[in-house]
Rosetta silent file (secondary structure, phi, psi, omega in degrees, C-alpha in Angstrom):
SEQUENCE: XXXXXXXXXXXXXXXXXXXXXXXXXXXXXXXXXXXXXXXXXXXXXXXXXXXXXXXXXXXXXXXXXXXXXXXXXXXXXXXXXXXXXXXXXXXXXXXXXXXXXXXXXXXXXXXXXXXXXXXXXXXXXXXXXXXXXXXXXXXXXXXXXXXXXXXXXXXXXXXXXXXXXXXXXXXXXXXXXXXXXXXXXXXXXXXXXXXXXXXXXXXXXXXXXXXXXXXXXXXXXXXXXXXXXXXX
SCORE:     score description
SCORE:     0.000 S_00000001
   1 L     0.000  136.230 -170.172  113.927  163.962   61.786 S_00000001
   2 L   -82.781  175.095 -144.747  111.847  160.783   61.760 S_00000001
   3 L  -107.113   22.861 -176.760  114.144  158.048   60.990 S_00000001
   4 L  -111.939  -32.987  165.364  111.985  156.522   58.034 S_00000001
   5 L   -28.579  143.991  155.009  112.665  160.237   56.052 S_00000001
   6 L   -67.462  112.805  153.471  115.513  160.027   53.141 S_00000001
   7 L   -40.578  125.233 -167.556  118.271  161.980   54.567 S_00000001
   8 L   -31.481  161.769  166.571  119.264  165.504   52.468 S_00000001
   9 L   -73.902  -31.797 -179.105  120.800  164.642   49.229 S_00000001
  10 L   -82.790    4.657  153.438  124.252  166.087   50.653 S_00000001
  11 L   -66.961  -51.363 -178.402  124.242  163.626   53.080 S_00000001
  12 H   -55.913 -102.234 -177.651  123.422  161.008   50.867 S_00000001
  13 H    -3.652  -39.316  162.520  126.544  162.170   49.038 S_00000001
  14 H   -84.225  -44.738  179.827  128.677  161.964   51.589 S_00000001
  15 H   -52.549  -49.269 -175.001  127.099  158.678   53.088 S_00000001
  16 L  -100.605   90.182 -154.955  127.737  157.241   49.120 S_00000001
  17 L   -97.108  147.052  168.656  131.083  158.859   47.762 S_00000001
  18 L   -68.744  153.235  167.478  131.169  157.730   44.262 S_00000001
  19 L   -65.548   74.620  173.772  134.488  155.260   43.647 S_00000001
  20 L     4.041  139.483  154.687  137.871  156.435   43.536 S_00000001
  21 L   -52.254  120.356  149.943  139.700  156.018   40.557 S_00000001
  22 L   -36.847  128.215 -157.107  142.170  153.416   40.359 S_00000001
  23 L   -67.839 -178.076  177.624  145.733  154.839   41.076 S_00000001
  24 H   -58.417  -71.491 -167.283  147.806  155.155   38.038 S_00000001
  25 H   -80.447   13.289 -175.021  150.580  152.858   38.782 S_00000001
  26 H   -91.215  -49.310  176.072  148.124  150.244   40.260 S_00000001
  27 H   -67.237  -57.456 -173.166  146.301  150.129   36.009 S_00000001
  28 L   -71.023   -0.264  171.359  150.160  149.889   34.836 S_00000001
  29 L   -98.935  -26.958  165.828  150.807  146.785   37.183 S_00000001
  30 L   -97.700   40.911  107.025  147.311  145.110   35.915 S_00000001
  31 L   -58.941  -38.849 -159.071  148.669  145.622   32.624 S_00000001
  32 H   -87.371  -28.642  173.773  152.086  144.325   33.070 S_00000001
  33 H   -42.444  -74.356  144.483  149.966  141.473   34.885 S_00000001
  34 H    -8.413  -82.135 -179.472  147.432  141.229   31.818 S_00000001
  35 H   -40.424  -59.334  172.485  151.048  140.708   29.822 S_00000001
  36 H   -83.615   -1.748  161.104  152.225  138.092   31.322 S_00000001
  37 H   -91.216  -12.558  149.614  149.600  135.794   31.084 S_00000001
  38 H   -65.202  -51.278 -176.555  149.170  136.806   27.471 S_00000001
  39 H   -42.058  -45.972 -174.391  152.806  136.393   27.204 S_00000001
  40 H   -73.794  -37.543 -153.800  152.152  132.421   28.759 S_00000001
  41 H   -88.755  -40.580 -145.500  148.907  131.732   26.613 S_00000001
  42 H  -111.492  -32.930 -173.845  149.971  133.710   23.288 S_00000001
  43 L    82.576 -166.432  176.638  153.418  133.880   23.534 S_00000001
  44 L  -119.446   21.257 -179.103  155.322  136.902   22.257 S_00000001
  45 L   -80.926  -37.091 -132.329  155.233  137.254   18.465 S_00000001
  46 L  -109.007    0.321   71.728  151.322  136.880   18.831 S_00000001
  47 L    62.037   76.483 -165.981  151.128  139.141   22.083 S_00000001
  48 L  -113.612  176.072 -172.399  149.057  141.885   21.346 S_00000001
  49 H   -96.461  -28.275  167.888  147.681  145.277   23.075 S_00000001
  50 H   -72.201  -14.805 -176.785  144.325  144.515   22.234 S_00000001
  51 H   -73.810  -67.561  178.128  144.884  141.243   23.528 S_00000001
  52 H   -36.895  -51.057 -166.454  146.285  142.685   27.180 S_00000001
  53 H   -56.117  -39.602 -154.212  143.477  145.013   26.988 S_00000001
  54 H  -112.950  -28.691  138.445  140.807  142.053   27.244 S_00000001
  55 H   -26.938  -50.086 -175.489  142.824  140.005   29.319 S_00000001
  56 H   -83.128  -23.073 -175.917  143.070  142.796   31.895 S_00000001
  57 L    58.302   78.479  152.141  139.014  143.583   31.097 S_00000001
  58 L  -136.512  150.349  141.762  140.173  147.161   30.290 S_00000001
  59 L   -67.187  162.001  163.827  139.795  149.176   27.201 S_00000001
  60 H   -52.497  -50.142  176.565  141.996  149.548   24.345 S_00000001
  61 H   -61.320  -53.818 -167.665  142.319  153.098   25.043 S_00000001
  62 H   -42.154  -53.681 -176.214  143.417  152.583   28.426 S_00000001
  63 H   -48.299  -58.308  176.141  146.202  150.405   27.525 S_00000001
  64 H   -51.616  -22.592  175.418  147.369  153.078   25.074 S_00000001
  65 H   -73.763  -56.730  179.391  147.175  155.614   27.546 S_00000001
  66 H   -53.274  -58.179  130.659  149.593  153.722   29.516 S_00000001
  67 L   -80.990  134.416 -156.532  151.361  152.249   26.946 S_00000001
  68 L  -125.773   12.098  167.996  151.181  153.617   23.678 S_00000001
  69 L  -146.405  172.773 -178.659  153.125  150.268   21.970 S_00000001
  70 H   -86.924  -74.494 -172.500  153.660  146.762   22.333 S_00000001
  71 H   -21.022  -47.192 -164.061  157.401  147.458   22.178 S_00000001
  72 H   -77.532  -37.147 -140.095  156.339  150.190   25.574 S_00000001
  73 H  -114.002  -58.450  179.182  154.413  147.477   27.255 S_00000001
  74 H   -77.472    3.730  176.526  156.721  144.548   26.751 S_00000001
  75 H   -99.335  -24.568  162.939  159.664  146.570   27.999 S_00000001
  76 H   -59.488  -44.804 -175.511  157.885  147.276   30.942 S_00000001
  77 H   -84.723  -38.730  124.065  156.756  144.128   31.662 S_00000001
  78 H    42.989  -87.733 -158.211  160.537  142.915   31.245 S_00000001
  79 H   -79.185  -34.707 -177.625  162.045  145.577   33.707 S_00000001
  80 H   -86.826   -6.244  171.032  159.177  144.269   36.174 S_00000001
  81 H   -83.378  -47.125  177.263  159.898  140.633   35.944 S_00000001
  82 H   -68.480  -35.470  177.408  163.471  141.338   36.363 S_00000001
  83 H   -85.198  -24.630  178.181  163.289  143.576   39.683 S_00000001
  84 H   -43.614  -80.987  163.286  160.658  141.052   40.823 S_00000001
  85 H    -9.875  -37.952 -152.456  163.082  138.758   40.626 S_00000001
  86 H   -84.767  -60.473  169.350  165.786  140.766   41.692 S_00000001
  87 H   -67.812  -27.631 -173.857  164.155  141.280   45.083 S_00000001
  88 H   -72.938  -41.934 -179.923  162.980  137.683   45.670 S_00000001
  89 H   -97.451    8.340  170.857  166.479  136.495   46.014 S_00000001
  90 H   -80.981   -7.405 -178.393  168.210  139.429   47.791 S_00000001
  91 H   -64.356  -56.713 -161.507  165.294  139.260   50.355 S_00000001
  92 H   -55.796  -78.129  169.420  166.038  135.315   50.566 S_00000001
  93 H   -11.222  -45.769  178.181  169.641  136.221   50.599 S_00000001
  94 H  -114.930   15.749  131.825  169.434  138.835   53.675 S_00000001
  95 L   -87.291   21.121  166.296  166.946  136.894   55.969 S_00000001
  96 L  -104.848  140.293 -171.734  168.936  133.832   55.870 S_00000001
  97 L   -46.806 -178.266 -159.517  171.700  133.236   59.246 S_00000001
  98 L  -112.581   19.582  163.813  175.286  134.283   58.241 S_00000001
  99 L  -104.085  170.194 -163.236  177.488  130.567   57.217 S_00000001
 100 L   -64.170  -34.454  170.994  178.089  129.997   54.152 S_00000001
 101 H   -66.499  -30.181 -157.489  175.600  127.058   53.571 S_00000001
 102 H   -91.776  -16.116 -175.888  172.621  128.900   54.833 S_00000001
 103 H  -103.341  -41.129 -172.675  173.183  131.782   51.914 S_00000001
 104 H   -70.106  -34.121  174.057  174.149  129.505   49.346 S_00000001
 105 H   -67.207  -45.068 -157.671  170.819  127.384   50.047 S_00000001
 106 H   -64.736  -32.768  159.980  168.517  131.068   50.456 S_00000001
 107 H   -67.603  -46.895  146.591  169.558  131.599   46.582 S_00000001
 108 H     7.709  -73.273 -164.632  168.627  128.155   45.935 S_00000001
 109 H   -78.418  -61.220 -179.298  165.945  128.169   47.253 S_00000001
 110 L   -67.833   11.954  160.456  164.370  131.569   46.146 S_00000001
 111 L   -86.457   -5.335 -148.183  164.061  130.643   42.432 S_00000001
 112 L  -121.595  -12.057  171.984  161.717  128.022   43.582 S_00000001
 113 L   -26.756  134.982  151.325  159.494  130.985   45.627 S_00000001
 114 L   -71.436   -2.471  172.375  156.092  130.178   44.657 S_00000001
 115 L   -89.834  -29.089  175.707  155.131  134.002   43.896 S_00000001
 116 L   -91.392  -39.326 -111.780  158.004  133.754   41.001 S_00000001
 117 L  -125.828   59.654  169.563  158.096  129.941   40.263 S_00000001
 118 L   -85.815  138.719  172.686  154.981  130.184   38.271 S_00000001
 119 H   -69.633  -53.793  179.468  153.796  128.839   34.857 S_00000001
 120 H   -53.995  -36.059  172.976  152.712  132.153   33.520 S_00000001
 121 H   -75.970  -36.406 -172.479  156.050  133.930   35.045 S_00000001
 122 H   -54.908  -36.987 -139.150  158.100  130.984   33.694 S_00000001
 123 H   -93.466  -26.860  171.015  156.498  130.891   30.124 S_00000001
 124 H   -55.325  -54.250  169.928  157.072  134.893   30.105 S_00000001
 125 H   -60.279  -80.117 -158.622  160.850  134.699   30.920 S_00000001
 126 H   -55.613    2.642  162.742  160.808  132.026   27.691 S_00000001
 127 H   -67.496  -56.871  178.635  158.890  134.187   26.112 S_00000001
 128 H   -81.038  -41.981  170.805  161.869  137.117   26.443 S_00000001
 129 H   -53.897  -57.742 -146.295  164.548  134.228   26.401 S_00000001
 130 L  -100.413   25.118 -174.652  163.793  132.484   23.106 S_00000001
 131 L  -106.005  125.931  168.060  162.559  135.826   20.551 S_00000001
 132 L   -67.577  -12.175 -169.421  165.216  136.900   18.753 S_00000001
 133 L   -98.892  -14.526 -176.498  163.991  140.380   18.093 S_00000001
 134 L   -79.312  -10.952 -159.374  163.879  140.868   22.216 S_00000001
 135 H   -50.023  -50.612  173.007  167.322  139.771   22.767 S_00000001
 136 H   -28.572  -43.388 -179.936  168.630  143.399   22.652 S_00000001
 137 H   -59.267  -77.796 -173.723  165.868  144.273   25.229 S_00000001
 138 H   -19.429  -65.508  167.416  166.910  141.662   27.532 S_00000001
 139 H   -43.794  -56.213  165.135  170.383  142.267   27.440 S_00000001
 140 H   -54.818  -45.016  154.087  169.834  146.319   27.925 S_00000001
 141 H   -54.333  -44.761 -168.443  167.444  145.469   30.830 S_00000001
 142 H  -108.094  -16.550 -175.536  168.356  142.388   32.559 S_00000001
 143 L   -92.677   30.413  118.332  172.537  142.230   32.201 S_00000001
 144 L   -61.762  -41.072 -167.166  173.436  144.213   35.038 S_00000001
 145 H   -78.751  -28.406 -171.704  170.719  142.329   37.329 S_00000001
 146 H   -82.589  -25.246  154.959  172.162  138.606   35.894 S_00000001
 147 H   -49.962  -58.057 -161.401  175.653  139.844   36.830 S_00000001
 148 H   -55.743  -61.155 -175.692  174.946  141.211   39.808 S_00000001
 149 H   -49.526  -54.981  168.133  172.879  137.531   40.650 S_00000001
 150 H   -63.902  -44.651  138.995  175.890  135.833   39.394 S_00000001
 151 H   -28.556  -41.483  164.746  178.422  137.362   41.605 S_00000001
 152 H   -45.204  -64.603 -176.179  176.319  136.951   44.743 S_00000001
 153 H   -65.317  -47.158  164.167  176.228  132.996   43.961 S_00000001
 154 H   -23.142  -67.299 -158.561  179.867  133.059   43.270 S_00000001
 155 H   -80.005  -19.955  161.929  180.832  134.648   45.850 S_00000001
 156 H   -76.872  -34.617  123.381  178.397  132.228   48.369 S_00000001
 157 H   -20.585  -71.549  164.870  180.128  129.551   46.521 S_00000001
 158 H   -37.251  -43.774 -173.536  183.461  130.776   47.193 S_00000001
 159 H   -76.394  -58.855  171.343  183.072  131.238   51.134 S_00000001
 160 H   -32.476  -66.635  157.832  181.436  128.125   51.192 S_00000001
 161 H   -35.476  -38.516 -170.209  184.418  126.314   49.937 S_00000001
 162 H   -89.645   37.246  157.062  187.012  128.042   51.914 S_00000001
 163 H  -129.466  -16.122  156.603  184.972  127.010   55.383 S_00000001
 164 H   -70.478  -31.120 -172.816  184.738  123.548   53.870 S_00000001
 165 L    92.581   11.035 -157.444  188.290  122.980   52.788 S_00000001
 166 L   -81.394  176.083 -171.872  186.653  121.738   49.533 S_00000001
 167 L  -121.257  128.577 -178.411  188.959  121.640   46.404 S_00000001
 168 L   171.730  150.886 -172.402  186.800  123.314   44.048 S_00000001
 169 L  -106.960  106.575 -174.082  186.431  126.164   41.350 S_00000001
 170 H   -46.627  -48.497 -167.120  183.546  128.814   42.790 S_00000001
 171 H   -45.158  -73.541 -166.687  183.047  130.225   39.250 S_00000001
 172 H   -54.027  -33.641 -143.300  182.327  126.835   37.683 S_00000001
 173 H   -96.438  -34.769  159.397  181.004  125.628   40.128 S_00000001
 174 H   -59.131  -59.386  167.153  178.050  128.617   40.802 S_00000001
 175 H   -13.352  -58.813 -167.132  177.632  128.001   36.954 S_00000001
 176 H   -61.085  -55.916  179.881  176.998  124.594   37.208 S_00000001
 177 H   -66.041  -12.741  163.972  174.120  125.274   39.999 S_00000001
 178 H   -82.818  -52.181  147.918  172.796  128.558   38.042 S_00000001
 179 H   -21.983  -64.898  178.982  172.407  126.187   35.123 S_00000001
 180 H   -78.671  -22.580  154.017  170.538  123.498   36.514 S_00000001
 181 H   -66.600  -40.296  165.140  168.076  125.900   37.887 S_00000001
 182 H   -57.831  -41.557 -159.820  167.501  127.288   34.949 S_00000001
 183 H   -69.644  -24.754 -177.350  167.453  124.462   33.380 S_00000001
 184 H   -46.168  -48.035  177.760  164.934  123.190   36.300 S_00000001
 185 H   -86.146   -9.052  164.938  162.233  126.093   34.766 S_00000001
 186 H   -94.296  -10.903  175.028  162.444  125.149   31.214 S_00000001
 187 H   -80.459  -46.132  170.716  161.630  121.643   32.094 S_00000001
 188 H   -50.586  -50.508  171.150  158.750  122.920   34.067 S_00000001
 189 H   -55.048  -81.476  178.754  157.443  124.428   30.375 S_00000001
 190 H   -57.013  -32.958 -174.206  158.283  121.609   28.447 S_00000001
 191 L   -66.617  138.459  178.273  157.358  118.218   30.165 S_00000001
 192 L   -54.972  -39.170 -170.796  154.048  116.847   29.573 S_00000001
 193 L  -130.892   66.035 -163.033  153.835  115.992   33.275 S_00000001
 194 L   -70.864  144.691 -171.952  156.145  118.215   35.084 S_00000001
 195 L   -61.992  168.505  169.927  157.360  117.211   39.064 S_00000001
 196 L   -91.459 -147.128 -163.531  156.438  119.554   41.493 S_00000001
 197 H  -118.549  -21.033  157.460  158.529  121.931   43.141 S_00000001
 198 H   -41.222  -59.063  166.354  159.576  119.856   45.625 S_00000001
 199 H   -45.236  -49.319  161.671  161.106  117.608   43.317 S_00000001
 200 H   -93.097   -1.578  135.590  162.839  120.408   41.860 S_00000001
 201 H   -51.539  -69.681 -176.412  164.647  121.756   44.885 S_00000001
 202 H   -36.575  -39.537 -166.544  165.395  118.517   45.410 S_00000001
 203 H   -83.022  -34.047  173.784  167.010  117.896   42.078 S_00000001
 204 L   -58.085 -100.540  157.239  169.004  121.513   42.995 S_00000001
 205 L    22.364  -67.195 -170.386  170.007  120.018   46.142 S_00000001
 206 L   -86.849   14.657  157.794  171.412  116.840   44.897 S_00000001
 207 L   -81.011  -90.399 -150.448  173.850  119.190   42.269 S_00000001
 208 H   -69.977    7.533  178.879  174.874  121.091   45.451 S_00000001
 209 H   -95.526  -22.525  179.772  175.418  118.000   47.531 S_00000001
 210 H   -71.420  -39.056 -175.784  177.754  116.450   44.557 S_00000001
 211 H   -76.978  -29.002 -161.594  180.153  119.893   45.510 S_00000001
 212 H  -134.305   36.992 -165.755  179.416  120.203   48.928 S_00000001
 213 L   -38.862  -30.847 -168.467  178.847  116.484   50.548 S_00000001
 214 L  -102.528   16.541 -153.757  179.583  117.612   53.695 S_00000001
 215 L  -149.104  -28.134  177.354  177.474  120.660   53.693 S_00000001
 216 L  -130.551 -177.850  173.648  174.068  119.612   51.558 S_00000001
 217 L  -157.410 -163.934 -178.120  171.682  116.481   51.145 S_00000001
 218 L   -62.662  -38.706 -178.254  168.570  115.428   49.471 S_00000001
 219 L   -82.646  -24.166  156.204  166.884  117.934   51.537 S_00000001
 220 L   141.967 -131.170 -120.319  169.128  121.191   51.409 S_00000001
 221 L  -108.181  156.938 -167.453  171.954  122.309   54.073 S_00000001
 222 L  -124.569  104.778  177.334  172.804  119.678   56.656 S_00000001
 223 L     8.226 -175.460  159.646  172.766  120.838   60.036 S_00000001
 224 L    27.921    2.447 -166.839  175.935  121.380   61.504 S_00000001
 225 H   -50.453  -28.400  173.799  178.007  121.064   58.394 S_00000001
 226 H   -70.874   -5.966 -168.262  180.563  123.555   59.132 S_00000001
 227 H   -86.011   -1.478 -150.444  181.432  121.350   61.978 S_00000001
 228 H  -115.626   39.306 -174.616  182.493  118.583   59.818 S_00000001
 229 L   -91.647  139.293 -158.087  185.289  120.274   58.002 S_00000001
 230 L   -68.126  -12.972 -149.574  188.529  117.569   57.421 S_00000001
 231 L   -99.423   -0.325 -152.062  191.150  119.847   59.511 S_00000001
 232 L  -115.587    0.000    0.000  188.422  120.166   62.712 S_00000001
């Protein structure tokens, strides 16, 4: 065959395959995507499926085929913000060395991830935080995983103390530092001119350095720290 001929058409067919569908659960993750950046712009009273829909640059049918409510769609997006989450700090949590400082900093630290520690992820959790008709949701969805989170830090709190000698109450005291992160991401929302994330690991940091002096700094966990225990 001369090589300026058009090649049979079922070659050409095979040489061009028309373009796979998107998989299924690949359209419900750029929906739940779609959602939270409506969720950041629109908030969630005003949050709508037609809205998601043009956000995602999908039709309106598609989203109903996926979802076939806002109620289906924001419980989804929810449950996927929460295992995001879920995973970013046990990941932090089991690649960080085995003292007590080095675990208590990797939860620290992983709220502050830059793949979570987002405006659009932030403004989403306050989206699901401050609606009164979601609380239920929240609570059915997310209050196993905020237990679960709290226990962890506790309990990295706890060890920490007992290899410090510190005089201290873990509970309150993982409170205090589960607080100020939070509070660290609503400040991020609200301030006209919010610090950067350095600045707010930093500001965690100087919370766990008021508990743990001998163990944190401006900068997180301070080298050697277990060596500096009063009894050693």
């Amino acid at each position: 065959m001369d090589a300026t001929d058009p090649a049979p058409a079922s070659l050409q067919l095979r040489a061009a395959p028309a373009p796979r569908k998107q998989p299924r659960d690949a359209r419900r993750v750029q929906l739940i995507e779609a959602t939270i950046e409506t969720l950041a712009t629109r908030g969630y009273a005003r949050t709508t499926l037609a809205e998601v829909a043009q956000v995602a640059r999908l039709s309106h049918g598609l989203v109903n085929f996926h979802f076939k409510t806002k109620d289906l769609l924001l419980a989804e997006t929810l449950r996927y913000l929460a295992e995001e989450y879920r995973q970013n700090w046990l990941a932090a949590v089991e690649a960080a060395p085995s003292d007590p400082a080095a675990r208590l900093d990797a939860m620290l630290a992983a709220d502050f991830n830059p793949q979570i520690y987002t405006p659009a992820r932030l403004a989403a959790w306050c989206s699901f935080w401050g609606e009164a008709q979601c609380r239920p949701l929240y609570r059915e969805e997310c209050s196993a995983n905020d237990q679960e989170y709290i226990e962890h830090l506790e309990a990295a709190c706890r060890a920490l103390i007992a290899a410090g000698g510190y005089d201290a109450d873990p509970v309150r005291v993982a409170r205090v530092l589960r607080v100020t992160v939070e509070g660290l991401w609503l400040d991020l929302m609200t301030m006209r001119e919010p610090y950067p994330r350095e600045e707010a690991l930093a500001t965690v940091y100087a919370c766990a350095a008021a508990f743990f002096p001998r163990h944190f700094g401006p900068k997180g966990p301070i080298a050697g720290g277990l060596a500096l225990r009063p009894d050693q």
